[in-house]
Each structure stands twice: as C-alpha cells, then as structure tokens.
C-alpha positions as CSV (number, residue, x, y, z in Angstrom):
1,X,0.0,0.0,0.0
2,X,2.8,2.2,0.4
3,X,4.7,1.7,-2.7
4,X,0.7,2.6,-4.2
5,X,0.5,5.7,-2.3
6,X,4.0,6.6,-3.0
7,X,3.0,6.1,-6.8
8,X,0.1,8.2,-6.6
9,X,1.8,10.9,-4.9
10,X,4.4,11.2,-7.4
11,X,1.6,10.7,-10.2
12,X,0.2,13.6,-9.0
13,X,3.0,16.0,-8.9
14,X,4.4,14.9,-12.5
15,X,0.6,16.2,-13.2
16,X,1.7,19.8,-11.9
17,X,4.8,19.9,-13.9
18,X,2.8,18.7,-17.2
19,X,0.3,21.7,-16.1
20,X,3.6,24.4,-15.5
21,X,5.3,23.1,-18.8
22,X,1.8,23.8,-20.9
23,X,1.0,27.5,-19.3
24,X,4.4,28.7,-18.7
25,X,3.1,32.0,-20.7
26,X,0.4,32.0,-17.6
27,X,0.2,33.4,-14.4
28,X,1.5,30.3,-12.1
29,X,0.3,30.5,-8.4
30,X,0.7,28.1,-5.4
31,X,-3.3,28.3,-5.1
32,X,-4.1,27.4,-8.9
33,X,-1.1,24.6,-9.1
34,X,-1.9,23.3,-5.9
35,X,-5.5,22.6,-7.0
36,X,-3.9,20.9,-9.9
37,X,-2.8,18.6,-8.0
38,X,-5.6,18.6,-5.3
39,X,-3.4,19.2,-2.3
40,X,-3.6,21.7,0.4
41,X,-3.3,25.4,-1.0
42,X,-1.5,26.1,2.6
43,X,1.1,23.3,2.4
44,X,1.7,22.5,-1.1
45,X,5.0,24.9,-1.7
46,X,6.4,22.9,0.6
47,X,5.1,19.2,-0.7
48,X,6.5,20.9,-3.9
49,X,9.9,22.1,-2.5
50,X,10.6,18.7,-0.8
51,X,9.5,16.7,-3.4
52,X,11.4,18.7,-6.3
53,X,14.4,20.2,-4.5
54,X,13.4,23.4,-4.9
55,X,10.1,26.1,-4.7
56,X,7.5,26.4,-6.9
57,X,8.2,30.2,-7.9
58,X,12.1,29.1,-8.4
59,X,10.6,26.0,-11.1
60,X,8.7,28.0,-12.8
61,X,11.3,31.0,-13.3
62,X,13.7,28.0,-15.0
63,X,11.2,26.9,-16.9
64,X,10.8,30.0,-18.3
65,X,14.4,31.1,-18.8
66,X,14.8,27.4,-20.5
67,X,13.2,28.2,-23.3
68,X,14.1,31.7,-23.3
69,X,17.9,30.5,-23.4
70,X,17.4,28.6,-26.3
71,X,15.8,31.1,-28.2
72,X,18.7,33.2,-27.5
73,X,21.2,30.6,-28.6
74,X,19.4,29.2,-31.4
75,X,17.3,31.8,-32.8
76,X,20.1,35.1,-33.8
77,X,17.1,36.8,-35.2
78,X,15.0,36.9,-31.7
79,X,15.0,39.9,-30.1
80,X,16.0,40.3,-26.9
81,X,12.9,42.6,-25.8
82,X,10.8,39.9,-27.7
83,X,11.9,37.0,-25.9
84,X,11.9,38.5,-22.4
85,X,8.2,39.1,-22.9
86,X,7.3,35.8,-24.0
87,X,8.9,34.3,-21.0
88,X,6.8,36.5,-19.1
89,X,8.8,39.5,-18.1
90,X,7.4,42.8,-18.0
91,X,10.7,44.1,-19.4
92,X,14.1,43.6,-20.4
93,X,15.3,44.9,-17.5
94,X,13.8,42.7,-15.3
95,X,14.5,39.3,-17.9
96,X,17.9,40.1,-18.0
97,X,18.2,40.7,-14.3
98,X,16.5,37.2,-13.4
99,X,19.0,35.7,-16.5
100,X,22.0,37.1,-14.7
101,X,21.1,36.0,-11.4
102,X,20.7,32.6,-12.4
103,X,23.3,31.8,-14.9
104,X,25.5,34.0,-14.3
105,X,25.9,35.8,-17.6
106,X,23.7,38.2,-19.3
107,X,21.6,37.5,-22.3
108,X,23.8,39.3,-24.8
109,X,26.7,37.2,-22.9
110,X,24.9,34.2,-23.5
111,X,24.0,34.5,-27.1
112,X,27.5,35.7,-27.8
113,X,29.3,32.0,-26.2
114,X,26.5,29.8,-23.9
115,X,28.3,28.2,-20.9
116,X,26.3,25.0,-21.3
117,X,27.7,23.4,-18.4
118,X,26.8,25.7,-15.8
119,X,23.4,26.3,-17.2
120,X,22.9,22.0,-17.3
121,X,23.9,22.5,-13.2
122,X,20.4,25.0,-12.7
123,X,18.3,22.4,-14.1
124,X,19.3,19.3,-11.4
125,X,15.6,19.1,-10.0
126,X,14.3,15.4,-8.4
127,X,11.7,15.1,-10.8
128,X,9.2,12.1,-9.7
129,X,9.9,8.7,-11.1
130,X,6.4,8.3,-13.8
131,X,5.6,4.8,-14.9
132,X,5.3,5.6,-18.4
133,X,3.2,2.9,-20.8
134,X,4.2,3.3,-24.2
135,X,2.6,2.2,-27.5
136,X,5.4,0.5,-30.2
137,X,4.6,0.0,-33.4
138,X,6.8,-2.2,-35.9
139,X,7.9,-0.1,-39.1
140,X,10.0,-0.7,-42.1
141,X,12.3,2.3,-41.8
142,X,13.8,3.1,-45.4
143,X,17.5,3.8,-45.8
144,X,18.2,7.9,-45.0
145,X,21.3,9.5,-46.1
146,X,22.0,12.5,-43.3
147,X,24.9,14.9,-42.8
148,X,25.9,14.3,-39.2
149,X,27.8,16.1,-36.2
150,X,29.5,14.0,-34.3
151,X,29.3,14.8,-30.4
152,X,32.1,13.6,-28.0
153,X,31.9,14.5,-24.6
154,X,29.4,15.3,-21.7
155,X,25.7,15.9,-22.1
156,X,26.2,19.6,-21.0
157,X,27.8,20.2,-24.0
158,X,25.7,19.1,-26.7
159,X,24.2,22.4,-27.3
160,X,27.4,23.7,-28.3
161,X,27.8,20.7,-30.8
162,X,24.2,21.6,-32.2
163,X,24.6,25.5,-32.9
164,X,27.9,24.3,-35.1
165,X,25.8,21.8,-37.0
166,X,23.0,25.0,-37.1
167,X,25.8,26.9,-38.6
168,X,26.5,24.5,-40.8
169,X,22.9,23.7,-42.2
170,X,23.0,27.5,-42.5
171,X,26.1,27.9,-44.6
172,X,25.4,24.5,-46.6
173,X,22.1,24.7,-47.9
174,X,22.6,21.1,-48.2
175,X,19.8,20.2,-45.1
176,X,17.3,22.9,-45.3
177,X,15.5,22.7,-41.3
178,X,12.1,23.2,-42.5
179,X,12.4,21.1,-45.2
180,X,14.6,17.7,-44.4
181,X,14.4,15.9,-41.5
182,X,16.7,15.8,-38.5
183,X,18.2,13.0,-36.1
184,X,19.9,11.7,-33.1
185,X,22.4,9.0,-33.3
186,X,22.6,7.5,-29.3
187,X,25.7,5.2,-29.2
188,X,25.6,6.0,-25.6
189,X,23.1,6.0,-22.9
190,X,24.1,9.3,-20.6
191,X,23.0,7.6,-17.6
192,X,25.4,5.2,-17.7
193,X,28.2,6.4,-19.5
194,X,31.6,8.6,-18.7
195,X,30.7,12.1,-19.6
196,X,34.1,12.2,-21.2
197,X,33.2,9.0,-23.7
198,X,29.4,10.0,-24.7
199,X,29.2,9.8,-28.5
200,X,26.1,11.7,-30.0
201,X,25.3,12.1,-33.9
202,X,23.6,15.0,-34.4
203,X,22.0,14.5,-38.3
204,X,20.0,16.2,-40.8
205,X,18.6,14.4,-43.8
206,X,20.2,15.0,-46.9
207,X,20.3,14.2,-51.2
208,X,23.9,15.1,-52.0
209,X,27.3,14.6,-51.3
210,X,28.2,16.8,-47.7
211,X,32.0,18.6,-48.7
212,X,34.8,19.6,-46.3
213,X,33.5,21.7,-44.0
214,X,35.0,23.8,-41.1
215,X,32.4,22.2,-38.8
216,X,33.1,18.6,-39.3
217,X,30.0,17.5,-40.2
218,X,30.5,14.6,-42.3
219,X,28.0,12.1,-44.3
220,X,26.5,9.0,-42.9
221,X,23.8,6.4,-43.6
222,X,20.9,5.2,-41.2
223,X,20.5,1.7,-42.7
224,X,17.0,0.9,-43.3
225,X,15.2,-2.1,-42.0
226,X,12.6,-3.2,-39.3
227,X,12.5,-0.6,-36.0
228,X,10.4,-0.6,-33.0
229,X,9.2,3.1,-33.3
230,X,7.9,4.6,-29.7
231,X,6.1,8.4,-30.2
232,X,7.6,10.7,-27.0
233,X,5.7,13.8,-26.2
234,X,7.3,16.5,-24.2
235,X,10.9,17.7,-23.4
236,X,13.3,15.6,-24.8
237,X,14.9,15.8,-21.1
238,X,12.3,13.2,-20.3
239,X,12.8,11.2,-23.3
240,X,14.5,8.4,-21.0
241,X,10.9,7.7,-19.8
242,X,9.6,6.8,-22.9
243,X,13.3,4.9,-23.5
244,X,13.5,2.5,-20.8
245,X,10.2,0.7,-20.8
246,X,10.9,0.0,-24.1
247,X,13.9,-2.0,-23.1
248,X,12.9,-3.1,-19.7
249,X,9.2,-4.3,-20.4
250,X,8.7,-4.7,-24.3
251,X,11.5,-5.8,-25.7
252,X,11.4,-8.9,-23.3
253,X,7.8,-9.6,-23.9
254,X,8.3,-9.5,-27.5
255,X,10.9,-11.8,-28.7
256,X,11.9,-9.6,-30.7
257,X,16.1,-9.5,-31.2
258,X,18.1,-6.1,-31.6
259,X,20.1,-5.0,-34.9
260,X,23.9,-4.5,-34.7
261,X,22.4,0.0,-34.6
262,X,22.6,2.1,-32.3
263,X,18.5,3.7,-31.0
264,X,18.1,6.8,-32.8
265,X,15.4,9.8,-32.8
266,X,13.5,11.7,-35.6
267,X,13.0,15.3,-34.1
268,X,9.5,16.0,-35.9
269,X,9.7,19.4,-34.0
270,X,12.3,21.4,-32.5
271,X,12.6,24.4,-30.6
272,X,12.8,27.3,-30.0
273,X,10.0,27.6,-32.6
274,X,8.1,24.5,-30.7
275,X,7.3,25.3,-27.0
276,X,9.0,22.3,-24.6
277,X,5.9,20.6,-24.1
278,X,4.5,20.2,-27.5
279,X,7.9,18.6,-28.8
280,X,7.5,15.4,-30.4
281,X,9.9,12.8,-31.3
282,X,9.8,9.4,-32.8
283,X,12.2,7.1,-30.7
284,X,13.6,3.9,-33.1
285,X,15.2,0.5,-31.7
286,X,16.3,-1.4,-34.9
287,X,15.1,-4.9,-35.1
288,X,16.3,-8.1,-36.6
C-alpha cells in the first residue's frame, strides 16, 4: 500500500509539472497549481519544495528562462525585448536581471558564447519517477542519407555541438531545417556512460554529397530495415521515460532480437519555434 500511495503521490505531482510546462506564458500560483494537483493550497510549496528540491516560484522561473535561453542561442534573429516578454517579463530589464542571477551571464553574454555546463547544473531538479506505458509499433524504416555532427563528450555540451551543426545547415544549404528531416544518433546512454566517452550524432537528412567543412559535419547512412518506433511527447529531457520501458518491459515480452544499430530519434519538432511541451519525437530501436 505504500509503494501505491507513494505512486500516486508522485503521479500527481508529474501532473503539476505537465500543467507548468503547458502555461508557462500563464500566471502560475501556489493556489491554482496546488488545485492541480488537489493538495492543500496552505502546504503545497512545501510538498512541492521537498518533493522537487526546490520552490515552486524558483521552477517556474527556470522553466521560463529554459526556453528563453534557447531562443537566445538558437534563434540570432529573436529579439531580446521579444523574448523577455514571452517568458513572461514585463521588461528587459527585469528578464535580464533574473537571467543574470541565475546563470551567471547576461543574455547578450549568452548568445555571444553559452556556458552550457553551468546552465545544465540550474536544471538538477528530483523530478518524480512516472511509470510511463508506451505504445510501439513495428515499421520498415527506409535507408536515410543524413549529414551528421559528431558529439564527443558530456551531455552539457551538446548544445554547443548543435549550434555548429545550425551553422552549418545554414552555410550549406545542403539540409534545409524546415524542409529535411533531422536525427539523433545514441551510441551512448548518458546515464550510464563517462561524460568524457558520450558519442552523439547530431543529423540532418540530406540528397547530396556533404564537402569539407570547417564544422566537421561529415556524411553518414541510417541503414533501413525493421524498427520498434515509440512516439515521445514533451521535453526531450524526459525522453529516458519513454526509452527505458521500451527496453525493460517490451522488448522482453516481445521476442523480438536487436540490430547491430545504435537507437536513434527523428525530431519532428524542434525548438525554440516548438514550446517544450508540444515537442514530439519518434524514438527507433532497430530490429532483426
């Protein structure tokens, strides 16, 4: 009965941070979350605060400056003024106060050269464990040709891998981003892995030959052939939930026998044009 009540607890604070991720734009008190989650009004920022590691007002101001920083970092043509009121700031003033305070750099800084590492370190919360169900289909992926980054090195970092493969789609024309589609090779699983030997393909889809570039992005192949395909909705921070029941309950269950390929992802939205919670990614485990 515990482990049930335990369950539903956390069941029902994952609810809360589904609610903050879809109304970020909103105004986000401790009386309308808390009825969210139907707990107590008068004790929930501290439920909250224990559960999560830190207070409501806090979560929501990350949340915010998340997708705020990646706007900044991945969208040059933003304004500043622009994305401070998205984010819910009244002003720049006050946007790039709260940015300073909490990363350390301002948002011109930021934009100029991201530290990616100390921005990964804001966002350590102790999110509740969700039992996640997923629904796998069995598809006949066809052979892609894609220009890929290759990422080596820590998690925190893989930002700074992607804006060089932005800057090359840019400069290449050869992997238009609203018009070819774009990947994730995992040779690694992060959880598990020295930060020093995660490997990461970052891909677009392409029809021609990729030349030498100062980026390194260089040409690769996903083979086709029979996949598991799993739909993940949300941050792709959470994409582990949809990942490991994959592994741990249906691949058992199925019988089904794994392809000499690493698990890869087809992004079918991306920010910062997509808000965090209406991402979508198709996860594929290659099959025998």
């Amino acid at each position: 009965m515990n482990e049930l009540r335990t369950t539903a607890y956390a069941a029902r604070l994952g609810k809360v941070l589904d609610y903050i991720e879809a109304h970020l734009g909103e105004a986000l008190t401790v009386e309308r979350l808390s009825r969210v989650a139907n707990f107590s009004k008068f004790h929930f920022h501290r439920q909250f605060a224990d559960y999560i590691g830190t207070s409501v007002a806090r979560y929501v101001l990350l949340l915010r400056l998340r997708r705020a920083s990646q706007q900044l970092a991945f969208d040059r043509g933003a304004k500043i003024i622009d994305i401070a009121l998205e984010a819910g700031f009244e002003n720049p003033e006050s946007f790039s106060r709260a940015f300073r305070n909490t990363f350390g750099q301002s948002p011109s800084q930021f934009r100029k050269q991201p530290d990616w590492e100390s921005w990964h370190e804001r966002y350590r919360f102790r999110l509740p464990e969700r039992n996640q169900s997923v629904q796998v289909e069995i598809v006949n992926f066809e052979t892609t040709r894609v220009a890929a980054l290759e990422h080596h090195g820590p998690t925190q970092r893989v930002n700074d891998s992607v804006a060089q493969f932005i800057a090359w789609r840019k400069e290449s024309g050869l992997s238009p981003r609203q018009s070819s589609r774009s990947f994730g090779i995992a040779y690694d699983n992060p959880d598990t892995t020295e930060p020093a030997q995660f490997r990461f393909d970052i891909c677009g889809e392409v029809t021609a030959e990729v030349p030498s570039n100062p980026q390194g992005v260089v040409l690769k192949t996903i083979p086709g052939g029979r996949c598991a395909r799993v739909r993940h909705h949300g941050s792709h921070t959470r994409i582990g939930e949809s990942i490991y029941p994959l592994y741990r309950n249906w691949l058992p269950e199925s019988g089904e026998e794994l392809r000499d390929f690493p698990l890869y992802f087809h992004y079918l939205n991306l920010m910062p044009e997509t808000p965090e919670n209406e991402l979508v990614t198709d996860i594929y485990l290659p099959l025998k």
